[in-house]
C-alpha positions, 0 to 999 in steps of 0.5 A: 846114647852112650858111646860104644867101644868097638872090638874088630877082630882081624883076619889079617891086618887091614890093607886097603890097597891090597885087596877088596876085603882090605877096603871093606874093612877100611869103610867099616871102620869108618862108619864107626869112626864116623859115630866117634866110637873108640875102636880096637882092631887086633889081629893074631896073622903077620902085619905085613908093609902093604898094612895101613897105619890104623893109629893114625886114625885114632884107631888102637892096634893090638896083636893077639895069640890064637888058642892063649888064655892072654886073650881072655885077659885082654877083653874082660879089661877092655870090656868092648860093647861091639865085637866085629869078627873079620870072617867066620874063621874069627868067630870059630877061634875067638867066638865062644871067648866073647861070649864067655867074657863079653855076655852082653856085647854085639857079635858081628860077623863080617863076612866078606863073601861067602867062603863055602860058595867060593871053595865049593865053586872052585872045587867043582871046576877042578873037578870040571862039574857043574855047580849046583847048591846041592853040593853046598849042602854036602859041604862041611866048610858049609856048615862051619860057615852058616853055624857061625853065622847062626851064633852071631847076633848079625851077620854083614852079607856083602851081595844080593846073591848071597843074600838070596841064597841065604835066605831062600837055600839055607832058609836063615832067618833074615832078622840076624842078616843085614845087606850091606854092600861097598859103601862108595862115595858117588861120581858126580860131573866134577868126577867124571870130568877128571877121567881120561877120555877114550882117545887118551886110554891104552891097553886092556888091564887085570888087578888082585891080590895073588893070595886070592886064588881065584885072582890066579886062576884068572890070570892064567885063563886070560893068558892061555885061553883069551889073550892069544884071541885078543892079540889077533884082534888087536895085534898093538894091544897089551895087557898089565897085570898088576896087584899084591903078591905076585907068585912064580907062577905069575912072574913066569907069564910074563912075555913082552912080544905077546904084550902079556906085562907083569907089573906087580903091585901097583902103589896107586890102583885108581891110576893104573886102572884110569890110564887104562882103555878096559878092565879084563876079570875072567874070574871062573870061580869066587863069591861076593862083589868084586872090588876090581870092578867097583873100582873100575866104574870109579875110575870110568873104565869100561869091564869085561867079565864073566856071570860069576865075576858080575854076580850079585854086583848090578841088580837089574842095571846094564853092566858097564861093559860085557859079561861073557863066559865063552872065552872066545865071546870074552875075547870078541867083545872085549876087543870091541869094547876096545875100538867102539868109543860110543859102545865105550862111551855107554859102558861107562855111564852105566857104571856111574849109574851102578855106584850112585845106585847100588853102592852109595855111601850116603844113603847106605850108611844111617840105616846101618848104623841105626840097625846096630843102635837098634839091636843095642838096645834090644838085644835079650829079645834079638837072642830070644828069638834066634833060638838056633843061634843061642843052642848052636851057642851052648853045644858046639862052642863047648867043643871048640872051648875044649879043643882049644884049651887042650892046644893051650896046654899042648903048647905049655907042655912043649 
């Protein structure tokens, strides 16, 4: 097969040590390296210092401009055969430009998670109702989301839940979704000997990116309404908050005599959460899997976490720790969790058993790659059948075209 040149179109620059969407990427674009396409990865958002050096990779860097023809330029020269958009935001702005210039290449959408089901979750408890998928189908960030995915040839969904929720509320058809959760390297014993044991562990520990609002909220729930029970539990007790993007409103929880830490971005998270005795993610809204807690299993560390926190992540496999939504259920079996070695011990085989069965690499990565080959190779027929796609295609992108050029000319005229 000829060699294929991928376009990824960023959201943001990729940040592998800053946030779980950094490191989805970063494992995408290995799948892809691993094929030896050439790729090109552009973004039009602020490259900050926490982005990784894509060109050491092998692996082109290019900024871009939102709404400037420059980038119709750009992809008629560089004629890519797959074009990977970062989230459906990416899709909105540079879709109908693809698909104008680049007919014949594969549109990809990665989701990272369902934005709508995150926003719409997070409103409903603002509003302190209960979710329910109804509110879903009222919402128009809703409807932006599944419209882009309905144009796309493929769109990458990241949790059974979502998939589920796909499939059986919005009724898409599962020809133009594909299932492809973190791909994870497995833990073998040679791992699982390096791991700090139980009596050499402290301290409970949160991890996430500050721009993630449902990190925040977290924090701020862990700090007010568990933190206080846990302290009377474990009096020695502390936690470390760690991750990128520490706000003020962050900062301002730090209180070393309630053993309530603010560490801030940590450079090496796989250290900070292997010292540590048990991952605490409170996470009262959110979509996707989360990275915090795959990452906890790899570093052997036991996790407490809510329904929504656990969502999607484990099929029918015990959970490495406890899943609690009560807060003071949170706090009860997280101290315990904390003193019982055995209880300890357990949660932490159930997450090895996690990872080398839902998230291994090795058996993820072939059928994958072997979809999008397959999809090369068929795509008029792939498009013929998803009629939807194709008229969602025609009319609501001519609207997004025009609004567009209407801001390309606002801006040369000031």
């Amino acid at each position: 097969m000829t060699k294929q040149s991928v376009l990824i179109i960023g959201y943001v620059w990729v940040e592998p040590n800053s946030s779980a969407a950094g490191s989805r990427m970063m494992q995408l674009i290995n799948q892809f390296l691993n094929q030896n396409w050439k790729i090109t990865f552009v973004s039009p958002s602020h490259k900050s210092e926490n982005a990784s050096d894509l060109n050491s990779l092998g692996v082109d860097e290019v900024s871009i401009e939102l709404n400037n023809p420059s980038f119709d330029d750009f992809i008629k020269k560089l004629q890519p055969t797959i074009v990977v958009f970062d989230r459906f935001m990416m899709e909105e702005q540079f879709g109908w430009r693809v698909a104008e210039n680049c007919p014949n290449a594969l549109r990809i959408l990665d989701t990272e998670d369902l934005h709508f089901l995150r926003k719409t979750r997070h409103q409903q408890l603002k509003k302190r109702e209960e979710f329910t998928t109804e509110t879903l189908l009222k919402s128009d960030d809703t409807k932006r989301e599944i419209a882009s995915i309905l144009r796309c040839d493929l769109s990458l969904i990241i949790s059974t839940f979502e998939m589920d929720l796909l499939k059986n509320v919005f009724k898409i058809d599962e020809e133009i979704l594909y299932y492809l959760p973190f791909l994870l390297e497995t833990i073998d014993e040679h791992q699982t000997k390096k791991w700090k044991p139980f009596e050499e562990r402290k301290n409970f520990v949160f991890i996430g990116n500050f721009f993630h609002k449902p990190n925040v909220n977290a924090v701020l729930t862990l700090k007010k309404h568990i933190w206080p029970s846990i302290k009377k539990l474990l009096p020695k007790a502390e936690i470390h908050i760690y991750g990128a993007y520490i706000n003020q409103q962050i900062e301002q929880l730090q209180n070393p005599k309630e053993g309530f830490i603010i560490k801030g971005f940590a450079d090496n998270a796989k250290d900070v959460v292997g010292n540590a005795k048990v991952v605490l993610a409170p996470l009262r809204f959110g979509a996707g899997i989360k990275g915090k807690l795959t990452e906890a299993m790899i570093c052997g560390t036991p996790s407490v976490t809510t329904s929504i926190g656990a969502e999607g992540m484990s099929g029918a496999l015990t959970w490495n720790g406890c899943i609690e939504d009560d807060f003071y259920n949170f706090a009860l079996s997280a101290s315990r969790l904390y003193k019982n070695k055995s209880q300890w011990k357990n949660a932490q085989l159930a997450g090895v058993e996690i990872i080398n069965t839902i998230y291994n690499k090795k058996k993820l990565s072939q059928p994958f790659i072997n979809h999008i080959k397959n999809l090369l190779d068929n795509l008029d027929a792939h498009r013929t059948h998803n009629f939807f796609g194709s008229l969602l295609q025609h009319q609501t992108l001519q609207a997004t075209k025009y609004m567009s050029k209407w801001i390309e000319f606002k801006n040369k005229v000031n």
